[in-house]
N, C-alpha and C positions, 0 to 999 in steps of 0.2 A: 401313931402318926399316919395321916394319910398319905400315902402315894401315888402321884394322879399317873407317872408313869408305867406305874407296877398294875393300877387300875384298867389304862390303856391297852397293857400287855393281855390281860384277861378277861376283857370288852372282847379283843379281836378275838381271841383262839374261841370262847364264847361262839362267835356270828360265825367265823367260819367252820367248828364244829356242827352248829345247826344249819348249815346249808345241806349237810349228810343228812340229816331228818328230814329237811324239805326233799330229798330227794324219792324218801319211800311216802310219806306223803302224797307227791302229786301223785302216783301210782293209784293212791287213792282216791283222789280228785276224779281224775279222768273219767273212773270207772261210775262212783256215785254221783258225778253229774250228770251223765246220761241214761243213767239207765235205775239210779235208786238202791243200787245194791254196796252194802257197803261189805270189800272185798278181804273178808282177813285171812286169806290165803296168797295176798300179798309178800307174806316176810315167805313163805314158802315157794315161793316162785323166782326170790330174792337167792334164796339158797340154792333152788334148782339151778338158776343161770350160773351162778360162781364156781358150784361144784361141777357143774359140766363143763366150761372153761377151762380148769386147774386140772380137772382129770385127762383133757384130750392135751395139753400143752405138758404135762405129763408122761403121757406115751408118745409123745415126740414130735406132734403138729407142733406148727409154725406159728406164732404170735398172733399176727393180724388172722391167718385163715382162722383160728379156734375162734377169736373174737367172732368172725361171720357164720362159721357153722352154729357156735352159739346163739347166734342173734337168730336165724333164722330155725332151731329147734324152738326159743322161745315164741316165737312169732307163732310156731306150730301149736304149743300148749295152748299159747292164748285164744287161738281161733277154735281147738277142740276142748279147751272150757265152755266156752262161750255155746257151741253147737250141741253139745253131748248133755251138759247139765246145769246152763243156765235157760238155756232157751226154751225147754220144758217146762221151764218153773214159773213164763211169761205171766204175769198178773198173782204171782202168789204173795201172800202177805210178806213186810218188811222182814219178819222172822224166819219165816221159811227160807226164804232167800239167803239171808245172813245164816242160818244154819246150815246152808248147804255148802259156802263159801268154808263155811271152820272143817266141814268133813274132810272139805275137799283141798284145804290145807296139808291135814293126814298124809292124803293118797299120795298127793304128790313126793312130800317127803320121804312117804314109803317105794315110790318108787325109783326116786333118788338114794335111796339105799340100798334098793335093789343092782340099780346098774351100775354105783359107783362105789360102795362101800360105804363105811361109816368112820373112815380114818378121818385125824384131821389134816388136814394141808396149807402149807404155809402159799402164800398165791405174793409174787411180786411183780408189781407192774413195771419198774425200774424208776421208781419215784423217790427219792431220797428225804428220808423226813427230817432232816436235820433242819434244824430252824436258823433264818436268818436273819441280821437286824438290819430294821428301818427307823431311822430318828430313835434308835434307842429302845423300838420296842422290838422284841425277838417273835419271828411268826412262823411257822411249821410251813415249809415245803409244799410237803402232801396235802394240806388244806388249802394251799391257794390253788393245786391244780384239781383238785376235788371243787372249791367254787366257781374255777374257770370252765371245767367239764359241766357241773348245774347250768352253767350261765347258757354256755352253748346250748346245752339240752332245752333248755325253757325256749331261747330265742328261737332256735328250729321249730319247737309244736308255736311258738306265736307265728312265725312264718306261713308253716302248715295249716294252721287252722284259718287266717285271713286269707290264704290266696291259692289255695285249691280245692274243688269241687266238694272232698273228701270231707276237708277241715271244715268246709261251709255247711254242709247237710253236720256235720258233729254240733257246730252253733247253731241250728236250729231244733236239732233235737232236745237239746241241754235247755232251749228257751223253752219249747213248746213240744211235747211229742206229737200231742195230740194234731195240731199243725200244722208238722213234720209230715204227719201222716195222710193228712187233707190233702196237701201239695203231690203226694204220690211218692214220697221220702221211702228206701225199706229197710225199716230199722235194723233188721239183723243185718245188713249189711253195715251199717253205722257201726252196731256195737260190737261184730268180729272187728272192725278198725280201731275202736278204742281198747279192745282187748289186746290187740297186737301193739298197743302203743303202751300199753301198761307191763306189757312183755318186754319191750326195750327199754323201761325205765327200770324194770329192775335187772335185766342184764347190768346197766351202767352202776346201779346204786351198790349189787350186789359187789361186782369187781371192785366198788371201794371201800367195801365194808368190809367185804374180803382180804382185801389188802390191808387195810385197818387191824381186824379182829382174829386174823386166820380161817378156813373156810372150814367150820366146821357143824351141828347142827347146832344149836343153839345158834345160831345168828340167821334162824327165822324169827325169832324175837324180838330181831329189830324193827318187826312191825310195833310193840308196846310206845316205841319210840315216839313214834307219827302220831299215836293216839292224842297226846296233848298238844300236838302242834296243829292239827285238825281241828281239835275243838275251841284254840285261842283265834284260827285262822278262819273255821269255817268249811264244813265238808266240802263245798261243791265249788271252791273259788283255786285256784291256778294260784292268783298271787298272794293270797291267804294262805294257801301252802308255804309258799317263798319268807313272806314276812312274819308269818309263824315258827316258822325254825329257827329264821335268828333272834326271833324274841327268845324263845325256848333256850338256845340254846345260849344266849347271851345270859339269862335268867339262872338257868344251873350254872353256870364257871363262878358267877358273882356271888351267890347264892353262899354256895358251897366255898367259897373263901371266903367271905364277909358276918355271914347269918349263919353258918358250918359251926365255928366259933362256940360259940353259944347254948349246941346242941351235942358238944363232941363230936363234930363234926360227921360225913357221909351221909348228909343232907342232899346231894346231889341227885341220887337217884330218884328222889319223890318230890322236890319242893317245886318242878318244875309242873305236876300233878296239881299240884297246891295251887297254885296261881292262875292252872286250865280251870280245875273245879269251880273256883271262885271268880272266874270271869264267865264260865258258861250258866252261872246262876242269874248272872247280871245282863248279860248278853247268849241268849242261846242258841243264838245263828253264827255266831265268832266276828269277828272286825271284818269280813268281806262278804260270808256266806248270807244268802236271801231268807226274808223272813217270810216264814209260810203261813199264810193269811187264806181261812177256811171262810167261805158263808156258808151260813144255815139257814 
């Protein structure tokens, strides 16, 4: 028999689950909108921020300061990604690019085991995830401040990007580089800014995935995450990010109780796969991303 409240109940945990995807996601966004590279050393930079957090709050820093020392080592990686070993690689093919991002995955990882260990660590923000009811449907804690922290984050970079200098040469690069470039725009300066803004989203996504999963390696992986939610949403769209995740993630909760059934269920982990494949066949730019239109 159906239950539209029990449905209700896992509609939400769904959506607001996938607001965690959209969060490594736009990380992505950012980066391949302006500049074409698409970054999978994302989840590893995801990991660096967490485990640099957990480990200084650890030896006995103070809450807020770890969170800003944090924020400003990431800041650091991402301007010396950007400088060291993407900006060399200016005009190299899609694949080179992307191959260099997976090396450079590695490195960092390897160097986050260098300085921090390879323990795992339990990381708490003081967010209780005990779920609570509304009209009957029970909703986790942790996910409404995890979509309330999304929300903030997106609203700031929309702030950012309409109404300072910064945010405005990022909008014209992401339209036109070429353009960009005519007007006297200089792009490395644009994209150590979006590298440093890709730096702070996964400082944020990290700490809740951290908190989520416990910090330990394997939750660079969580990039595999974003993978379907980019290509339902659209590489190079912001809100394609956004309404990608809670499809996604509205998509596996239902899924995996409705359609799990069926399969002996632990459908969850692929069907969400299933439904990116089969829309990116039908739609290969995702429900926001621009369709790239060649003349010959």
């Amino acid at each position: 028999m159906f239950e539209f409240q029990f449905f209700v109940e896992v509609l939400v945990g769904g959506l607001l689950s996938g607001v965690m995807y959209s969060l490594v996601a736009i990380g992505f966004v950012l980066i391949y909108k302006t500049s074409g590279v698409l970054n999978f050393a994302q989840g590893a930079m995801l990991l660096f921020a967490a485990l640099t957090f957990v480990s200084l709050v650890e030896r006995g820093v103070p809450f807020w300061f770890a969170i800003g020392a944090t924020l400003v080592v990431m800041v650091a990686l991402g301007v010396a990604v950007e400088r060291v070993v993407l900006r060399p690689l200016v005009n190299q093919s899609p694949m080179t690019l992307f191959m260099a991002t997976l090396g450079l995955s590695y490195v960092i990882e390897g160097v986050a085991q260098l300085l921090w260990g390879t323990q795992v660590h339990g990381l708490d923000l003081g967010i209780d995830d005990v779920p609570f009811e509304v009209g009957g449907v029970l909703i986790s804690q942790f996910d409404l401040f995890a979509a309330a922290t999304a929300g903030a984050l997106v609203a700031g970079f929309a702030l950012f990007f309409r109404h300072t200098r910064t945010g405005l040469a990022f909008r014209a690069v992401a339209d036109d580089q070429f353009a960009a470039l005519a007007v006297g725009l200089r792009l490395s300066r644009v994209w150590a800014a979006v590298w440093t803004a890709a730096g702070t989203v996964a400082l944020v996504a990290g700490l809740l995935w951290g908190a989520r999963l416990g910090v330990q390696y394997s939750l660079s992986l969580v990039v595999l995450k974003a993978l379907p939610v980019l290509m339902l949403g659209g590489f190079d769209s912001v809100a394609g990010a956004i309404v990608g995740g809670l499809l996604i993630g509205a998509i596996e909760k239902l899924a995996e109780i409705y359609v799990g059934p069926l399969f002996g269920g632990g459908i969850e982990a692929w069907a969400a796969y299933v439904v990116a494949l089969t829309f990116l066949l039908l739609r290969p730019s995702g429900l926001f991303g621009h369709k790239l239109v060649e003349r010959v």
